[in-house]
C-alpha positions as CSV (number, residue, x, y, z in Angstrom):
1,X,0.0,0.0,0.0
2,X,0.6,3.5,-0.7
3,X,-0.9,6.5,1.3
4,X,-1.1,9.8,-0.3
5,X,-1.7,12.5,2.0
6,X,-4.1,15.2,0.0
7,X,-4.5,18.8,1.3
8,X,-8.1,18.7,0.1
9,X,-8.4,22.8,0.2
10,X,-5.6,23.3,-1.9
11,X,-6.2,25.1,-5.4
12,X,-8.2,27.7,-7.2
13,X,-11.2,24.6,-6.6
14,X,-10.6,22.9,-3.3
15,X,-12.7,19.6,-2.8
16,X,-14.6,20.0,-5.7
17,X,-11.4,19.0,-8.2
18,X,-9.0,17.8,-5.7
19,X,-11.4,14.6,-4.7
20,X,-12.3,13.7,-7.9
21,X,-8.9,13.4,-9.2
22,X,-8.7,11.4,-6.1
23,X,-10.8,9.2,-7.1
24,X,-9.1,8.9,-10.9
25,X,-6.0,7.8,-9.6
26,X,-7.1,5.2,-7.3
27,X,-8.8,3.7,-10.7
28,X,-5.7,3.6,-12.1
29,X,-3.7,2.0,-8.6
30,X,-6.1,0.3,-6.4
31,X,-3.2,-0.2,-3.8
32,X,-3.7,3.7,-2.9
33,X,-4.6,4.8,0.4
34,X,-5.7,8.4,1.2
35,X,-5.5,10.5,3.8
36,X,-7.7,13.8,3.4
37,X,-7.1,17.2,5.7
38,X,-9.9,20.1,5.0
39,X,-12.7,21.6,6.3
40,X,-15.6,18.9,7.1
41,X,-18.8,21.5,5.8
42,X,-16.6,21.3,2.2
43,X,-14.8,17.9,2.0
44,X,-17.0,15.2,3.5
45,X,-20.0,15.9,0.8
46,X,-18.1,15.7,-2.3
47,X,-16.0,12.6,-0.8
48,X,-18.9,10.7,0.3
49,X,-20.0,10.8,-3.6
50,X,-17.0,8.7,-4.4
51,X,-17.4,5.4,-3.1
52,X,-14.4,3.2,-3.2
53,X,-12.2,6.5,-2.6
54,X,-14.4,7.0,0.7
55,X,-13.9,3.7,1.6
56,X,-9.3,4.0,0.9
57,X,-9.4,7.3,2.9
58,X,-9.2,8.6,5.9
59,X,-10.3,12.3,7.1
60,X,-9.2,15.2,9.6
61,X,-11.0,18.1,10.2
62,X,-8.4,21.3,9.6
63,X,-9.9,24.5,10.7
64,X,-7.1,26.8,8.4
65,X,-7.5,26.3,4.8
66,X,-4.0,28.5,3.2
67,X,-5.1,31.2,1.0
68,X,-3.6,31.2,-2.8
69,X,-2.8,34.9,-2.3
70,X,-1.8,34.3,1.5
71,X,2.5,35.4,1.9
72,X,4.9,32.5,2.5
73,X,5.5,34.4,6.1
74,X,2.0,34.3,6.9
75,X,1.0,31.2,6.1
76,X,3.7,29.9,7.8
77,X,2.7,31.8,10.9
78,X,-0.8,31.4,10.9
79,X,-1.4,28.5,9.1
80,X,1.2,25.9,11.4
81,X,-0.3,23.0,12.8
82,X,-3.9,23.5,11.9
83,X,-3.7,24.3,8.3
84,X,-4.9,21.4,6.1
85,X,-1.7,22.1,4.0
86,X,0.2,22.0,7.4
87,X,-1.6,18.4,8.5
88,X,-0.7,16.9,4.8
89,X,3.1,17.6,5.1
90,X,2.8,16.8,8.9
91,X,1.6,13.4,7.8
92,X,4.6,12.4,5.9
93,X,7.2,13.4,8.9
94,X,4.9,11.5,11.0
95,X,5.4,8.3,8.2
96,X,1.8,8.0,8.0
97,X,1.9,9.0,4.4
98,X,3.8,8.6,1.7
99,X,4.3,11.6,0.3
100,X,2.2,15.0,0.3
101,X,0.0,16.5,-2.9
102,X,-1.2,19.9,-2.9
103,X,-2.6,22.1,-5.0
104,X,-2.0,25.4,-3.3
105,X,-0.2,28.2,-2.8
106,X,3.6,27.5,-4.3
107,X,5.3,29.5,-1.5
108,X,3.7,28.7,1.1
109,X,3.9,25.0,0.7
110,X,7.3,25.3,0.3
111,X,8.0,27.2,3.2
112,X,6.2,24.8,5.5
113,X,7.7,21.7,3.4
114,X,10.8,23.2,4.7
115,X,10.0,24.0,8.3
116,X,8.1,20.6,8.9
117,X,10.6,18.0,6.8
118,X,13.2,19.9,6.8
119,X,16.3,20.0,3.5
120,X,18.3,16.7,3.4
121,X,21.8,16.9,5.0
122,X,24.0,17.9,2.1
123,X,21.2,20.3,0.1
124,X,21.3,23.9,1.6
125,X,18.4,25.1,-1.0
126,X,15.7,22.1,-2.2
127,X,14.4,22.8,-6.2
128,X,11.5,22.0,-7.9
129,X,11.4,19.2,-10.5
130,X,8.9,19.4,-13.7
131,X,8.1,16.5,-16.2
132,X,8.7,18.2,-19.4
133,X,7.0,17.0,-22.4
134,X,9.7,16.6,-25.3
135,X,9.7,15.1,-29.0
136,X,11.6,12.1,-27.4
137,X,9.3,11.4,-24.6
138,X,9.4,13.2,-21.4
139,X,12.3,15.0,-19.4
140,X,12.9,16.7,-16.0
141,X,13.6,19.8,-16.0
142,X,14.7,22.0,-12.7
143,X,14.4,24.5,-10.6
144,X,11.5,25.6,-11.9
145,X,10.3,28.1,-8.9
146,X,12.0,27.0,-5.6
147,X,14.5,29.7,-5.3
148,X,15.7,32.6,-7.3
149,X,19.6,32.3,-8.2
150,X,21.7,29.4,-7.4
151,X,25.9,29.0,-6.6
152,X,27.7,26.4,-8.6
153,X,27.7,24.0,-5.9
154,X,23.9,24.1,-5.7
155,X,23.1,23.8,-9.5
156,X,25.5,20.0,-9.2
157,X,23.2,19.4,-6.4
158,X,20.5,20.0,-9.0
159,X,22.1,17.3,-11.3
160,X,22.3,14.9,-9.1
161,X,18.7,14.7,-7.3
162,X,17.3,15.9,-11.3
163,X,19.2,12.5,-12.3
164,X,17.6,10.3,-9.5
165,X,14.3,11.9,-10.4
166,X,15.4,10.8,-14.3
167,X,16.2,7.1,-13.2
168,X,12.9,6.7,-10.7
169,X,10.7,8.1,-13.4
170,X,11.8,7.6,-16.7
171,X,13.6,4.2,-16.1
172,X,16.9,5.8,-17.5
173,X,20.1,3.8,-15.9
174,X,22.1,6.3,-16.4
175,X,20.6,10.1,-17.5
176,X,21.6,12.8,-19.5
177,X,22.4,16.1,-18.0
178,X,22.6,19.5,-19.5
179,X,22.7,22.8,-17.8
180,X,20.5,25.8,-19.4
181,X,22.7,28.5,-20.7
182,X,22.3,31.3,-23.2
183,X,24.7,29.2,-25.7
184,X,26.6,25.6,-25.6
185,X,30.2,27.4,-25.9
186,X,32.2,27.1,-22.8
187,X,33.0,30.4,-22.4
188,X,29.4,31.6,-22.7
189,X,27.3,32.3,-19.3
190,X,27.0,32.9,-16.4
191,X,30.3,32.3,-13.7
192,X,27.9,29.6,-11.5
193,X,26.9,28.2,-14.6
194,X,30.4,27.5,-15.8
195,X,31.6,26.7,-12.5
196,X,28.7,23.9,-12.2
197,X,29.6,22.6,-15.7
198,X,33.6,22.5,-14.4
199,X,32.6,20.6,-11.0
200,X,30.7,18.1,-12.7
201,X,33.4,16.9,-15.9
202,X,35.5,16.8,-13.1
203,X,33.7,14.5,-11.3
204,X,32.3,12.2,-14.1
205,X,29.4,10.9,-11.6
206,X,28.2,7.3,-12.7
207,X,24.8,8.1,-11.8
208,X,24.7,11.0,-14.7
209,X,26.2,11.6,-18.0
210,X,27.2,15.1,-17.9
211,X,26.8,16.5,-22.0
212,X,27.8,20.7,-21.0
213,X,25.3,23.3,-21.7
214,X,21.9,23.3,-23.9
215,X,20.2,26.3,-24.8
216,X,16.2,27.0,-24.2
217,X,15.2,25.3,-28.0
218,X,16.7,21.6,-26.3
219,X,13.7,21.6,-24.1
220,X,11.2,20.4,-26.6
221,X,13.6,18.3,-28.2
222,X,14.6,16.2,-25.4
223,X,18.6,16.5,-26.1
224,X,19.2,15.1,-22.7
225,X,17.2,14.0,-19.5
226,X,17.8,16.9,-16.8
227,X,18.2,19.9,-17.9
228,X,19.0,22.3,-14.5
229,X,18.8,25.9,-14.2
230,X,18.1,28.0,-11.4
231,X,14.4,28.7,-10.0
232,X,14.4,32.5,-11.9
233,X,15.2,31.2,-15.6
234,X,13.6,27.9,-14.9
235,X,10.1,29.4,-13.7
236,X,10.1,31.8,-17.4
237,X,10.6,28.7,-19.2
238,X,8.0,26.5,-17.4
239,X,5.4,29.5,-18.2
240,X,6.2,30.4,-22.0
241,X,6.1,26.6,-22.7
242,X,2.6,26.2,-21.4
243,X,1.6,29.6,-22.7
244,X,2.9,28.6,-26.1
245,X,1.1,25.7,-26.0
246,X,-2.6,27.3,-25.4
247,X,-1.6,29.5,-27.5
248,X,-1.1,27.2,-30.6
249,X,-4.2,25.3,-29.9
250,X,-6.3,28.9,-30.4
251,X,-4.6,29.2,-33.3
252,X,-5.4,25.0,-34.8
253,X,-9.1,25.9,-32.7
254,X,-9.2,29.3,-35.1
255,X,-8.0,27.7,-38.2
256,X,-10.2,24.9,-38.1
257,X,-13.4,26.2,-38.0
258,X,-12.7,29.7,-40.3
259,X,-14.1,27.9,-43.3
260,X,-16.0,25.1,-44.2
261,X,-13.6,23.2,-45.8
262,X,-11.3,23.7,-42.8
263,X,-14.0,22.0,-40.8
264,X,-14.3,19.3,-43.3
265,X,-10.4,19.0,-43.0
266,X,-10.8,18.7,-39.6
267,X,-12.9,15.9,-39.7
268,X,-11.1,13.9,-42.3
269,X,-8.1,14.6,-39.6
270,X,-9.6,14.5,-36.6
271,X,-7.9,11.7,-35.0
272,X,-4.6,13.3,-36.2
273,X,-5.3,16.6,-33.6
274,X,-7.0,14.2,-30.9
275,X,-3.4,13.2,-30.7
276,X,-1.6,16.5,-31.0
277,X,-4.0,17.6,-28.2
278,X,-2.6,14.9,-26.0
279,X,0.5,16.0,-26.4
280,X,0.1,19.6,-25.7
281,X,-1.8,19.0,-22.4
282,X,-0.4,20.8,-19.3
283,X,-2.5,18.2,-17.4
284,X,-0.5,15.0,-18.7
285,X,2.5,16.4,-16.9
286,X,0.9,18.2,-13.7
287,X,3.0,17.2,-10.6
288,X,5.9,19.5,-9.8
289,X,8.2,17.4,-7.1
290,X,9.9,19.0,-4.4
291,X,13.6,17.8,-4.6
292,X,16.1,17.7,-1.6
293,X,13.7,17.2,1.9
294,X,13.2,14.4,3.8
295,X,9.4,13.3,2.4
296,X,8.5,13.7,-0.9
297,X,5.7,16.9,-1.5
298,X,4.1,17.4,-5.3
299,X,2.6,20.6,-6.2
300,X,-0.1,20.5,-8.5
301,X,-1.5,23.6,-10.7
302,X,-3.7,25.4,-8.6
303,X,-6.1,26.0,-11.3
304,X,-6.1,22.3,-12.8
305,X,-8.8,20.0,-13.6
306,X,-9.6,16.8,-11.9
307,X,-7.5,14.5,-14.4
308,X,-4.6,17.2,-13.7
309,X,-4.5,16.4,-10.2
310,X,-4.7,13.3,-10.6
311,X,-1.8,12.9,-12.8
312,X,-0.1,14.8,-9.6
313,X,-1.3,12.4,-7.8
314,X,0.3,9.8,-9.9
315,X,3.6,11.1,-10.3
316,X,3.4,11.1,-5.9
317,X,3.0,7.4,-6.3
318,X,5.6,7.0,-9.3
319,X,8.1,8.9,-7.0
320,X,7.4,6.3,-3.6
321,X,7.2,2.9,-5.7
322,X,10.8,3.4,-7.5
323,X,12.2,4.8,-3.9
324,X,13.1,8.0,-5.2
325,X,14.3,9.7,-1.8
326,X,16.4,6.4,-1.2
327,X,18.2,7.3,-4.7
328,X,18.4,10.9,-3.9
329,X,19.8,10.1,-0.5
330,X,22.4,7.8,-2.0
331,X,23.4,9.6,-4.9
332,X,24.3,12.8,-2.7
333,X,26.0,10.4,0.0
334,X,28.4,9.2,-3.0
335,X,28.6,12.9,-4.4
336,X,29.6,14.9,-1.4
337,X,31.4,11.8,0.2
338,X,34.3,12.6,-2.8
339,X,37.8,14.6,-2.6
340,X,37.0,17.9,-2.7
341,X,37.8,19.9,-6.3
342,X,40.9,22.3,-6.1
343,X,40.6,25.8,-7.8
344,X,43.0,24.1,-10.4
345,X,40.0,21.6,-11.1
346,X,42.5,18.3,-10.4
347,X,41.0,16.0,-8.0
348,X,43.6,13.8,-7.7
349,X,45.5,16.9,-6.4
350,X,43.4,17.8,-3.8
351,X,43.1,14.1,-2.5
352,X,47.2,14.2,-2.2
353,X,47.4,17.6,-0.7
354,X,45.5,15.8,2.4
């Protein structure tokens, strides 16, 4: 059994989406078990509709639900130990869940993911991991929002929990890595970036394959497995990739039904665009995965639909069945657990000057 711990208040629709895609998931692996924290006037009603999920959940009252315009600070503040965002992390800590899904307010839940589960020993800023859609298949691409600027040091951190994310998720034994940079020349960027892309050729990690710098177009095309950037640069590209997307399905919506023999082109084509619409769905990948605590949280869009959240949902259980904090854990154990890397960039060096 898994148990997901839901913050059923969460998002621009609370119980109303949250349950349902609930209930979608559980479909999908009857092994799930839920535990539900919310208000008992909002949540019991619309859980109490869903049968078999009512019967694989549990439920605590909350009286807090966190505002999506509520401050970090003052959700923190007001919102500790009787918020139902609070209660979900809580849960995790406590090892009666699994791992924590919310849809609500991104700082907040970060800040109390940090307060309550605190960052794993060797990770002084955690990121946030997306599952990016590419022509190859799917990547992982982060920070996308967790913090604003990153050190060197930080951005290999990055490489080597995006790269456990790669192998629990996309089965990949050994992942590609790229950091985000404004060309693939060496001597282009920023200094962190370069110094990242120095620290890890030195290091040659067998739990990565290290392939320098990609630039923005890479992330549709999937040239490697993780791409890391910092939480500023990442965020950008996370919203002009979805924008771009709605935006190009106006346009096929527009073009399609200008004339009649558009609409008759549609037709003849229909199954052709049912497809291209299943690619371009923001709710295929929903699930943002908080990388470097101790308990795995995923943020859903606030404003998704039920079969968003419940691909959140799934990516939570995805994450727990291939033990992706036990890779995490050991991958930065084996990272940080090497010879330091002299300002000359020999390793071998360092080790001797011991």
């Amino acid at each position: 059994m898994i148990t997901i711990s839901i913050d059923a208040m969460g998002g621009d629709h609370g119980p109303a989406v949250v349950i349902p895609g609930a209930a979608k998931s559980l479909e999908r692996h009857p092994e799930l078990r839920f535990v539900f924290f919310g208000q008992e006037d909002k949540v019991l009603p619309v859980l109490e509709r869903y049968e078999k999920l009512n019967a694989a959940s549990r439920f605590e009252h909350c009286e807090v639900a966190v505002r999506m315009d509520d401050k970090p600070s003052q959700a923190l503040r007001q919102g500790r130990w009787k918020s139902s965002m609070w209660k979900a992390i809580e849960a995790v800590k406590t090892g009666e869940a699994d791992v924590c899904v919310s849809a609500g307010n991104t700082g907040a839940l970060m800040a109390m993911s940090k307060f309550c589960l605190r960052t794993m020993s060797a990770i002084e800023r955690p990121a946030i991991a997306a599952i990016w859609p590419t022509l190859r298949g799917e990547s992982i691409v982060l920070d996308v929002g967790a913090t604003i600027g990153a050190d060197a040091q930080q951005l290999v951190d990055f490489s080597v929990m995006g790269a456990a994310m790669a192998r629990a998720l996309i089965e990949v034994k050994r992942p590609t890595v790229g950091l985000l940079n404004v060309g693939v020349e060496e001597i282009k960027g920023q200094e962190e970036v370069k110094e990242a892309g120095r620290l890890l050729r030195l290091a040659d990690l067998p739990t990565l394959d290290y392939r320098g710098f990609v630039e923005g177009d890479d992330l549709g095309q999937g040239t490697v497995d993780v791409v890391v950037t910092e939480g500023f640069s990442g965020n950008i590209a996370l919203k002009t990739a979805e924008g771009t997307a709605k935006q190009i399905a106006e346009y096929l919506r527009a073009a399609m039904s200008r004339t009649f023999m558009a609409r008759i082109g549609y037709l003849m084509a229909r199954g052709a665009f049912r497809r291209l619409r299943d690619k371009m769905d923001p709710r295929k990948v929903n699930g943002g995965v908080f990388l470097g605590l101790n308990g795995i949280v995923i943020k859903s869009h606030g404003g998704t639909d039920d079969e968003g959240f419940a691909a959140a949902v799934d990516v939570g259980y995805d994450m727990v069945r291939n033990a992706l904090l036990q890779k995490i854990e050991t991958d930065l154990k084996n990272y940080h657990g090497q010879p330091a890397l002299g300002a000359s960039g020999d390793a071998a060096a360092a080790t001797n000057s011991e």
